[in-house]
N, CA, C and O atoms as a GROMACS GRO file, in nm:
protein
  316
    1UNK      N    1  15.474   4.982   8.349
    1UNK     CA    2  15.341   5.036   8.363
    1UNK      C    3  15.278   5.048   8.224
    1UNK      O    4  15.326   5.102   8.124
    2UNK      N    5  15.147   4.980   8.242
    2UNK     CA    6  15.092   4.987   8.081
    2UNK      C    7  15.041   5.129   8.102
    2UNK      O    8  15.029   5.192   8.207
    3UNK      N    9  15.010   5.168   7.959
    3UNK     CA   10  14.937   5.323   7.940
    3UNK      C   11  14.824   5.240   7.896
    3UNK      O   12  14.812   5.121   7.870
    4UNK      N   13  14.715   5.374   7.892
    4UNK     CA   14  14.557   5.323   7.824
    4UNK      C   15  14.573   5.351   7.691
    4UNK      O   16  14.601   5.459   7.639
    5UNK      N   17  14.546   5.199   7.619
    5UNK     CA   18  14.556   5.197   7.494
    5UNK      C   19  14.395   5.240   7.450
    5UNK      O   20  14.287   5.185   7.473
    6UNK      N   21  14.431   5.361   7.379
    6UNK     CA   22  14.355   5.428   7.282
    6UNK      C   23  14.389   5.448   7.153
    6UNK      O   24  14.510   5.461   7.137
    7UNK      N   25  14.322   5.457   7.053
    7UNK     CA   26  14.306   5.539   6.890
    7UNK      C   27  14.312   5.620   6.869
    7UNK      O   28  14.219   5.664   6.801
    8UNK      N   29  14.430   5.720   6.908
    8UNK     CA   30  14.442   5.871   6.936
    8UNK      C   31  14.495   5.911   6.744
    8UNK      O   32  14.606   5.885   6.697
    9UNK      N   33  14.377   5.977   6.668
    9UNK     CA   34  14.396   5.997   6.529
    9UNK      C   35  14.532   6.150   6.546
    9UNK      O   36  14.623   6.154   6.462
   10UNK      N   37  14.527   6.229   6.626
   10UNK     CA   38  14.661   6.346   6.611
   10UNK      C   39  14.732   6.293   6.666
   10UNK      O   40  14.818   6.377   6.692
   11UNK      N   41  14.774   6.160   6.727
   11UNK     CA   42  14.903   6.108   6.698
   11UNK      C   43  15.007   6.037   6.608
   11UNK      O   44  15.035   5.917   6.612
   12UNK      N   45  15.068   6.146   6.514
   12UNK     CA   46  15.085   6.110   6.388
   12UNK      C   47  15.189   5.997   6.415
   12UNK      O   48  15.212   5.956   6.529
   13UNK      N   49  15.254   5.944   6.295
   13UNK     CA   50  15.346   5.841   6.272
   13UNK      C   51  15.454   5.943   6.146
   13UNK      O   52  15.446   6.061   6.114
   14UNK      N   53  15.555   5.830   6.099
   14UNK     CA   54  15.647   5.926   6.039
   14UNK      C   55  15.552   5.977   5.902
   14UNK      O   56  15.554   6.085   5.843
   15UNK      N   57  15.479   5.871   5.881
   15UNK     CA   58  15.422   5.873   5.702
   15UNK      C   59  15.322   6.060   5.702
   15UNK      O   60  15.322   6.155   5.623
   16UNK      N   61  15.259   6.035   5.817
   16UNK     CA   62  15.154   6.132   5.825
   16UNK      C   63  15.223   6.258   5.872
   16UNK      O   64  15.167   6.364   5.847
   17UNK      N   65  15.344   6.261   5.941
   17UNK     CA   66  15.445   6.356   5.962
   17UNK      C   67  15.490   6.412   5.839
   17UNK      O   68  15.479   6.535   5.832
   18UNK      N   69  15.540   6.350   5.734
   18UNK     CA   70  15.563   6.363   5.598
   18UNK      C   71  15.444   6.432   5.542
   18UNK      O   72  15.442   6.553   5.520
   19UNK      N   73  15.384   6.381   5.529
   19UNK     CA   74  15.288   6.449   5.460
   19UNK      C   75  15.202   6.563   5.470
   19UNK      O   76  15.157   6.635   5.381
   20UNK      N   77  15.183   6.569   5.636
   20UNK     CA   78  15.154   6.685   5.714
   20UNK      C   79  15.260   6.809   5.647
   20UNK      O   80  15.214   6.882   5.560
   21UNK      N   81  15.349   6.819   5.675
   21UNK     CA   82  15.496   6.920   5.634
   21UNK      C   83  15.529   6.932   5.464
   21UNK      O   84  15.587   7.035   5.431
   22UNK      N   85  15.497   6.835   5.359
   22UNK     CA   86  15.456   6.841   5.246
   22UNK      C   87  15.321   6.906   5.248
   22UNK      O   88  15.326   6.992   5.160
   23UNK      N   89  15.252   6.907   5.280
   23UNK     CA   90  15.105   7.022   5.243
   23UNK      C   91  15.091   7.166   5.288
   23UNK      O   92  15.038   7.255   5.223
   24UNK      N   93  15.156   7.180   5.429
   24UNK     CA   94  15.210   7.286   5.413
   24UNK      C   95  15.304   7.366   5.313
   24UNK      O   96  15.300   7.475   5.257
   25UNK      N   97  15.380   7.271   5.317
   25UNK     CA   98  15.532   7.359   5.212
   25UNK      C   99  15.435   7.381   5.085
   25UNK      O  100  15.439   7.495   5.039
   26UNK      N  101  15.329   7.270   5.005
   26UNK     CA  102  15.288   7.321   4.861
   26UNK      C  103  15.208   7.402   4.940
   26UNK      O  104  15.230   7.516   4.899
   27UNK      N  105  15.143   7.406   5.011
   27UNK     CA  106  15.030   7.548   5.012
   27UNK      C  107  15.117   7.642   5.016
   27UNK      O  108  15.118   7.722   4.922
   28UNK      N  109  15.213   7.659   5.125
   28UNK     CA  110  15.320   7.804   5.137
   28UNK      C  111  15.376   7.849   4.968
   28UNK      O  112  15.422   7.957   4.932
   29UNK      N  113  15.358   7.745   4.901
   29UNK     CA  114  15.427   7.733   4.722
   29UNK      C  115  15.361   7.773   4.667
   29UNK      O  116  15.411   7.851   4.586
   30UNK      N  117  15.205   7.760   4.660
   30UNK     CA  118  15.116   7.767   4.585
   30UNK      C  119  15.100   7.930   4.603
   30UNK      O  120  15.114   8.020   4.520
   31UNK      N  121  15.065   7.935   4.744
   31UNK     CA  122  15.076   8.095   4.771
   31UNK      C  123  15.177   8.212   4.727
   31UNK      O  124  15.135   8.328   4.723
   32UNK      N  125  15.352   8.171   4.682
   32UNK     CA  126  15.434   8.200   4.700
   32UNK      C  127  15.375   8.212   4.468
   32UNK      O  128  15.369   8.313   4.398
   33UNK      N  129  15.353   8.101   4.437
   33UNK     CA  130  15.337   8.164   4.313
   33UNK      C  131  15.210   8.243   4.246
   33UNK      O  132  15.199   8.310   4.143
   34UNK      N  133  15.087   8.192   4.386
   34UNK     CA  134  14.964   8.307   4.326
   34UNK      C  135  15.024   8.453   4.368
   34UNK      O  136  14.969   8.556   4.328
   35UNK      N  137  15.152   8.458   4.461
   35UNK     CA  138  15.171   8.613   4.453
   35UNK      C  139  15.277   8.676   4.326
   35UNK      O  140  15.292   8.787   4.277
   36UNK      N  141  15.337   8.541   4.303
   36UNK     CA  142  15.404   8.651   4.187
   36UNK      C  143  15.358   8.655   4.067
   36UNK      O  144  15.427   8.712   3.982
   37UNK      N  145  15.236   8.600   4.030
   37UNK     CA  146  15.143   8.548   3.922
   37UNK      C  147  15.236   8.407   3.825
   37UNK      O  148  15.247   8.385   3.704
   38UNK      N  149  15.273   8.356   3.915
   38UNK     CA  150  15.319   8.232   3.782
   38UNK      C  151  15.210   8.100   3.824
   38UNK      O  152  15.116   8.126   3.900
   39UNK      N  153  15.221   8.011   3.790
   39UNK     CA  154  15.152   7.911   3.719
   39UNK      C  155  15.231   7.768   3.737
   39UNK      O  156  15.352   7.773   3.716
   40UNK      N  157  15.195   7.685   3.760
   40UNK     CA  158  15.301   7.541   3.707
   40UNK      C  159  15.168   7.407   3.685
   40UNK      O  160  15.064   7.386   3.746
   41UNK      N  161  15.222   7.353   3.593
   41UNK     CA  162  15.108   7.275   3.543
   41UNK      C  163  15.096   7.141   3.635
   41UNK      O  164  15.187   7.071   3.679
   42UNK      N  165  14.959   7.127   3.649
   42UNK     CA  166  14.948   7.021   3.760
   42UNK      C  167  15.004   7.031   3.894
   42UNK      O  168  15.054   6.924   3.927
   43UNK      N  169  15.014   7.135   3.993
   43UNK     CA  170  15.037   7.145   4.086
   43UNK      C  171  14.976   7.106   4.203
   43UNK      O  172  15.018   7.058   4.308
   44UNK      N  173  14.853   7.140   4.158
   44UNK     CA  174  14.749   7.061   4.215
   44UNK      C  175  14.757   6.908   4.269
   44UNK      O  176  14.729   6.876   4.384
   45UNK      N  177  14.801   6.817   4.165
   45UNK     CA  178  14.809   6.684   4.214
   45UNK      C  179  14.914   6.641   4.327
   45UNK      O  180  14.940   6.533   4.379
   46UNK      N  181  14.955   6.745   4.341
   46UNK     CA  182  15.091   6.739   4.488
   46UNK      C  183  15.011   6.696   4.659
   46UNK      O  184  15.052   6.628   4.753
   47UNK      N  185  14.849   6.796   4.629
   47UNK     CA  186  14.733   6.766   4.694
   47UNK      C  187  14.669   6.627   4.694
   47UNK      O  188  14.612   6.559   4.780
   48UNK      N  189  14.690   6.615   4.603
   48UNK     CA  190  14.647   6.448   4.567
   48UNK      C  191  14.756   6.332   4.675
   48UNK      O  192  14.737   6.268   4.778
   49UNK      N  193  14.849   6.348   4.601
   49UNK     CA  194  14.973   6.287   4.637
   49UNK      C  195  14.972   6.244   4.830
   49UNK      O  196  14.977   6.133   4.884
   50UNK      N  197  14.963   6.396   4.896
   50UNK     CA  198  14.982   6.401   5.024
   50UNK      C  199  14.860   6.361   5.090
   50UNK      O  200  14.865   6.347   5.212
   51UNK      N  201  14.745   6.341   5.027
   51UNK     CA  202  14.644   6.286   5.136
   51UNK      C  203  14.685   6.134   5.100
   51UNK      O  204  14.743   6.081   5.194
   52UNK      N  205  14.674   6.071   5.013
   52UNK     CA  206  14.698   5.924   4.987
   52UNK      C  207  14.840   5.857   5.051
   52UNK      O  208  14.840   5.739   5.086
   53UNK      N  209  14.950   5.935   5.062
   53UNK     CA  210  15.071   5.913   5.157
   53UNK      C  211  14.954   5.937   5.322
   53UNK      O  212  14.950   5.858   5.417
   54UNK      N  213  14.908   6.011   5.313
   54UNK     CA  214  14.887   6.044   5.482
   54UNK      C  215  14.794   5.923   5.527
   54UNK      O  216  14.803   5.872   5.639
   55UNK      N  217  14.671   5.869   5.393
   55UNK     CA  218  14.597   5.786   5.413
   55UNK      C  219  14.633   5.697   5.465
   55UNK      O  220  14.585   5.663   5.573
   56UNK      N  221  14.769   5.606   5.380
   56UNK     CA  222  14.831   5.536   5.378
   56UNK      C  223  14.912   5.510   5.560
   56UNK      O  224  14.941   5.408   5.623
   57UNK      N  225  14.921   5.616   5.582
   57UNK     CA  226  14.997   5.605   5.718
   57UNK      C  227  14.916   5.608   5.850
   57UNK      O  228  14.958   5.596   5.965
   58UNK      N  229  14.773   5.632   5.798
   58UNK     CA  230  14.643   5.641   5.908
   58UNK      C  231  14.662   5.490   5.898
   58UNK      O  232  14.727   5.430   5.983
   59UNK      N  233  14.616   5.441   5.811
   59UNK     CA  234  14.616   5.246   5.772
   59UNK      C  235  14.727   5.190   5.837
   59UNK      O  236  14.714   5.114   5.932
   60UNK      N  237  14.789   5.208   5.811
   60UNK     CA  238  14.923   5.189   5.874
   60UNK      C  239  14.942   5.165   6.020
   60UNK      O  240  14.983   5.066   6.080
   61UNK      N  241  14.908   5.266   6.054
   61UNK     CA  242  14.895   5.326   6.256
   61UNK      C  243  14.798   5.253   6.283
   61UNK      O  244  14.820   5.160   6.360
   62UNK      N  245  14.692   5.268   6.242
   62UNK     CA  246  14.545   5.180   6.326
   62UNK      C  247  14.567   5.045   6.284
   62UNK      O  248  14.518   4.966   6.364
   63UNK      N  249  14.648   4.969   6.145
   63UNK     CA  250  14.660   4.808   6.175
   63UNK      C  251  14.736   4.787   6.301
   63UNK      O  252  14.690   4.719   6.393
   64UNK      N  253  14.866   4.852   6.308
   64UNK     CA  254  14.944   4.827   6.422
   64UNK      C  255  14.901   4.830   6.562
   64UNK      O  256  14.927   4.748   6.650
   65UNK      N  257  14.796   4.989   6.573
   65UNK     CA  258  14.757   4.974   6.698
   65UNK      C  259  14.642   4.843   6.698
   65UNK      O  260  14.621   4.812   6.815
   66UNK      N  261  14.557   4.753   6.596
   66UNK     CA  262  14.458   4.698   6.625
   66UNK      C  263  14.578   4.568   6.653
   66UNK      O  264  14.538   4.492   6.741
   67UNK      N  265  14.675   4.540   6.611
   67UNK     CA  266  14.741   4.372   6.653
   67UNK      C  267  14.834   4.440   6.741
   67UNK      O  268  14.937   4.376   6.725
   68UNK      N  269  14.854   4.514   6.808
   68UNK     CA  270  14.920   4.522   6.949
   68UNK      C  271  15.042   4.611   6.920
   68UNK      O  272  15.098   4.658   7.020
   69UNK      N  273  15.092   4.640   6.802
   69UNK     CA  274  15.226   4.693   6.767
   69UNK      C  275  15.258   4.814   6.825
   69UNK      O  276  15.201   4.919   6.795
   70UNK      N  277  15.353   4.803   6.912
   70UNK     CA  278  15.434   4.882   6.969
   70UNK      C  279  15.479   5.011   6.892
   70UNK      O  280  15.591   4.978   6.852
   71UNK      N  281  15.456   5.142   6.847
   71UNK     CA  282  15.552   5.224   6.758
   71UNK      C  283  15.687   5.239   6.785
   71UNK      O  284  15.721   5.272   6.899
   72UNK      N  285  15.776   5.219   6.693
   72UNK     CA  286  15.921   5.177   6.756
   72UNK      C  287  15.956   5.026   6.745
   72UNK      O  288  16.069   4.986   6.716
   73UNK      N  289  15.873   4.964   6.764
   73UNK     CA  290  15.928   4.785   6.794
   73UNK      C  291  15.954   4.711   6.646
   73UNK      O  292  15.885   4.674   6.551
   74UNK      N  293  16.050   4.712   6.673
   74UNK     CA  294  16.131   4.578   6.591
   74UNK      C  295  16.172   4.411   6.612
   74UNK      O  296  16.268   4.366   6.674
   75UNK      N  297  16.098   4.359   6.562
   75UNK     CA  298  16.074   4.226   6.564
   75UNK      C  299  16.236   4.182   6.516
   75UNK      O  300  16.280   4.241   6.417
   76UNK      N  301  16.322   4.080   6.586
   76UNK     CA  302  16.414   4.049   6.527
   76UNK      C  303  16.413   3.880   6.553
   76UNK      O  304  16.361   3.832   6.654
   77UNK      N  305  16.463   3.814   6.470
   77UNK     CA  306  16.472   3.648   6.467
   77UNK      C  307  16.653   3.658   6.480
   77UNK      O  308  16.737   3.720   6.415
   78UNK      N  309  16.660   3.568   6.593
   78UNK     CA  310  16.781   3.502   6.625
   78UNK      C  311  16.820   3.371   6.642
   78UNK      O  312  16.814   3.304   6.745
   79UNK      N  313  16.862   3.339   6.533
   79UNK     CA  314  16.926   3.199   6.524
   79UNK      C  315  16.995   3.136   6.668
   79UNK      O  316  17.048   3.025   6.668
   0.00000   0.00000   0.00000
């Protein structure tokens, strides 16, 4: 039975899973050191980091869903 293929964007993939759970953990961090007053240099770019991984895995998901790719499917060549 086919399902209705749609562009469902909150159905993450592993990349955007990753990165989803990395932005939490630095925000929970960030919070964890604005309470004890410390500081770490460039922390900020961790923010950077996790949208461009997540970008990366939006691109990712919508090429696959636009050429038919199955999530899960592995193409194998047998001699």
């Amino acid at each position: 039975m086919k399902q209705n293929a749609s562009f469902r964007f909150w159905d993450f993939n592993i990349w955007q899973s990753i990165s989803a759970t990395g932005l939490v953990v630095s925000v929970m961090s960030q919070l964890g050191l604005f309470l004890t007053g410390r500081e770490v240099k460039d922390f900020n770019n961790l923010y950077l980091v996790w949208a461009l991984v997540f970008g990366a895995g939006t691109l990712l998901r919508y090429y696959m869903f636009r050429n038919g790719i199955e999530p899960g499917h592995h193409h194998h060549h047998h001699d």
